[in-house]
N, C-alpha and C positions, 0 to 999 in steps of 0.2 A: 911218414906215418906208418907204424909197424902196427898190424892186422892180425897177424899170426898169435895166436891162442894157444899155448901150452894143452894137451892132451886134449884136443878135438880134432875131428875132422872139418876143416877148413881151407875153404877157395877164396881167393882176394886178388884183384887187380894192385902191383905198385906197378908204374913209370909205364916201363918199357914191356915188363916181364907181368906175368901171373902166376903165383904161388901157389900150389897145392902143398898144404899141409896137412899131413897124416898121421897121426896120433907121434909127433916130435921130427917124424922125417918127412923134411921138406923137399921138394920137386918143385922145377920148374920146368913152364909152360910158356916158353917165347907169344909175345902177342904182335900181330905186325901190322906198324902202323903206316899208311897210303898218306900218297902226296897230299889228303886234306886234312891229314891230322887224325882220320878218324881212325880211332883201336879197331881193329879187326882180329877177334879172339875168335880161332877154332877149338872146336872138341876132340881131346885129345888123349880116350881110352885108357894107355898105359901110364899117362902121365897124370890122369884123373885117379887111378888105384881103382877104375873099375874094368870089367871083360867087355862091357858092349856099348853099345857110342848110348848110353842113357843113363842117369842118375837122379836122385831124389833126396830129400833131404829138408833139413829146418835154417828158416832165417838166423839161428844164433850161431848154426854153423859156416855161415858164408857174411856173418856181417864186417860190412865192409867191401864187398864186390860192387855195386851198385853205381857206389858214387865214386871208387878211387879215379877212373877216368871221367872227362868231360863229356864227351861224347864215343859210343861205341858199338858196333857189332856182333854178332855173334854167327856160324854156320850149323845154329842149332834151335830148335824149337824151345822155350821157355816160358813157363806156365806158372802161376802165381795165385795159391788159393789164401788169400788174407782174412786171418781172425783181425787184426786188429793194422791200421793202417795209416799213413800220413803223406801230405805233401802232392804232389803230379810227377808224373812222366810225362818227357816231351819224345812221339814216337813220330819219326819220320818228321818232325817240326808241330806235329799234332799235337794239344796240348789234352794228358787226360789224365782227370783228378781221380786219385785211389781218395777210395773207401773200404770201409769193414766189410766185410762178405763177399768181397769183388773179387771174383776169376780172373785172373790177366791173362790172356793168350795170344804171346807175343809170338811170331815166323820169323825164321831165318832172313838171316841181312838186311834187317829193319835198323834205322841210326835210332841208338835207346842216349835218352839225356835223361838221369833221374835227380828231381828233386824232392828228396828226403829226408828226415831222419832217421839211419838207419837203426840204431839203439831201440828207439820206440818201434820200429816193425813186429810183426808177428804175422809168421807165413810160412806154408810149405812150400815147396819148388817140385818143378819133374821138369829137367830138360832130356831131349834126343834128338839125335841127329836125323832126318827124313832117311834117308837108307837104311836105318835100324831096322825094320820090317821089311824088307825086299824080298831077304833069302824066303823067309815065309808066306807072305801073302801075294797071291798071284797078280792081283792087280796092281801094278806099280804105280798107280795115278792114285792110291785110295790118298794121301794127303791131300792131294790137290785139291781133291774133291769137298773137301770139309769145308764150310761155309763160312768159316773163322781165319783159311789161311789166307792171308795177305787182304782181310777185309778193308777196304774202305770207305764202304757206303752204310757203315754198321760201326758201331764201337766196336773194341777188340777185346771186349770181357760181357762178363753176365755177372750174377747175381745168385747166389746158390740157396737151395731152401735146406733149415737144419739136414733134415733127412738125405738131401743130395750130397753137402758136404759131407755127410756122415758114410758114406757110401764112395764117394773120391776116395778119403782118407782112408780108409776099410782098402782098398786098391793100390795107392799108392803104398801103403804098409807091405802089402805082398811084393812088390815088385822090387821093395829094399830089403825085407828077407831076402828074396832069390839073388840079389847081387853079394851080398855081405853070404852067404852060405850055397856057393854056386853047385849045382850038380849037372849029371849028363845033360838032361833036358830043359835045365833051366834056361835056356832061349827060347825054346818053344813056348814057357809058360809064362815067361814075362812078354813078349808078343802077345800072347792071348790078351792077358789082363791090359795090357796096353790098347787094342785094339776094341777093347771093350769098353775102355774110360772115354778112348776117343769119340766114339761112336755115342755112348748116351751125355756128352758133350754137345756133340754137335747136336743132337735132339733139344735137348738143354736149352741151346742156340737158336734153333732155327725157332721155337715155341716161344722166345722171350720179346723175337724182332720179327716173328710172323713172314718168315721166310720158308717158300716151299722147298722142301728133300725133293729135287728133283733127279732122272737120270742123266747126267751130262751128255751131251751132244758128241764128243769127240774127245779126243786125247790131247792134239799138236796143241790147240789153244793151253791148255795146262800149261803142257810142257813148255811153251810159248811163255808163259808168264812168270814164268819159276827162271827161265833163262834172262825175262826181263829184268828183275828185281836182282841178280846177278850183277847182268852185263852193261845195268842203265847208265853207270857212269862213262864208262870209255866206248859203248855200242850202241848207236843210235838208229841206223839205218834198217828199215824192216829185210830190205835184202840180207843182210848181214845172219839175221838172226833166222832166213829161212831156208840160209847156206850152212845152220847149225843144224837145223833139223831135218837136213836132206830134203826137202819138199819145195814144188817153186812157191812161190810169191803167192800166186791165186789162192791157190791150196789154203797156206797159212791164211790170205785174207780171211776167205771163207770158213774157213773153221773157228777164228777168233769171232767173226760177224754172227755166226750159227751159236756160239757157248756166251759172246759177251753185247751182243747186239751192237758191235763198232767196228768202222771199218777202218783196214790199215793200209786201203791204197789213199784214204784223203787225207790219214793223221799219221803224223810221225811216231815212233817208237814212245819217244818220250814223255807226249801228251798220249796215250793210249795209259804210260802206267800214273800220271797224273790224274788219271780220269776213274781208271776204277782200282 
């Protein structure tokens, strides 16, 4: 099934490979698929025709990514503000019905199954990769920290009121000017406005599901579960994952037990990220 659109910019999964089409010149983006079959597509800068691991854009330009594979991955954060909507995503085996005005805020190396039709979509996109903001913002946990990433005790979208969408869109508008027209500083300023969508985001968030903005406890449990969601297939052993983070066993227990109230010397690895 051919995807590719004469004079658009356009991304689309076929087979094996992902196509970036760029106004007639086509690029490919190897996708690499693991022993269960699942697509595991990285973001991949020069091959995307953009300078920094983030992008944005309109559902008429990427239709057709969605469902070319069956089940698939990404090592990128992906966001979904829908005017007009259809069908479920099955995330993680999760099953969750889109609607019109629904935020999607999907995290890196989640398994996305979408049932769509894509044609009837209507939606902007903003994916980036979590180190996109390192060089700049000192705190290198601030993703973790967002109340959205790797949620599962919460849906993984909201609900946006006019004025809010109106104000996303107002932001992601700036941050596709600054890639399509790059100057000196335009990293600095697409961070900013980045850091700013994310942030009245997660307010957004936490005020919709009555979730407190708290100051996190520690760092290792993050980093802890970002390595979980990772490594859960082939790493199961909590030793394993506290010989990743240089820290012993206790350390990690305690700091996971102090940020997520469970402990990892009675549960295994895997029921840990089963669980939140």
């Amino acid at each position: 099934m051919s995807l590719c659109l004469k004079n658009r910019n356009i991304c689309h999964f076929d087979k094996r490979m992902m196509y970036i089409c760029r106004k007639q010149k086509t690029r490919v983006m190897k996708a690499i698929i693991n022993p269960e079959r699942l697509v595991s597509v990285p973001f991949n800068k020069t091959q995307c025709g953009v300078d920094f691991y983030i992008n944005t854009g309109e559902s008429k330009d990427i239709c057709g990514v969605l469902t070319e594979h069956k089940a698939f991955k990404t090592d990128f954060f992906s966001f979904y503000f829908f005017r007009r909507a259809n069908g479920y995503l099955l995330l993680n085996f999760r099953k969750v019905e889109l609607r019109d005005g629904m935020v999607l805020l999907l995290s890196p190396h989640q398994q996305q199954e979408w049932h769509v039709n894509e044609v009837e979509l209507d939606y902007t996109f903003l994916i980036f990769r979590e180190d996109f903001m390192r060089t700049f913002i000192a705190d290198k946990f601030f993703v973790y920290r967002l109340l959205y990433y790797y949620q599962t005790d919460t849906p993984p979208y909201l609900f946006a009121e006019p004025e809010e969408l109106t104000e996303y869109m107002r932001l992601l508008k700036k941050i596709k000017q600054e890639l399509q027209h790059p100057v000196v500083d335009t990293y600095n300023l697409i961070v900013s406005v980045l850091y700013y969508l994310l942030v009245i985001i997660n307010r957004a968030y936490a005020q919709t599901y009555r979730l407190p903005v708290e100051v996190p406890k520690n760092n290792y449990a993050f980093k802890f579960k970002d390595l979980l969601e990772k490594h859960i297939r082939t790493t199961q052993r909590v030793q394993e994952y506290a010989d990743m983070l240089r820290v012993s066993r206790i350390t990690l227990n305690n700091s996971v037990m102090a940020q997520f109230g469970v402990s990892l010397i009675s549960r295994s690895a895997i029921n840990l990220c089963n669980s939140n």
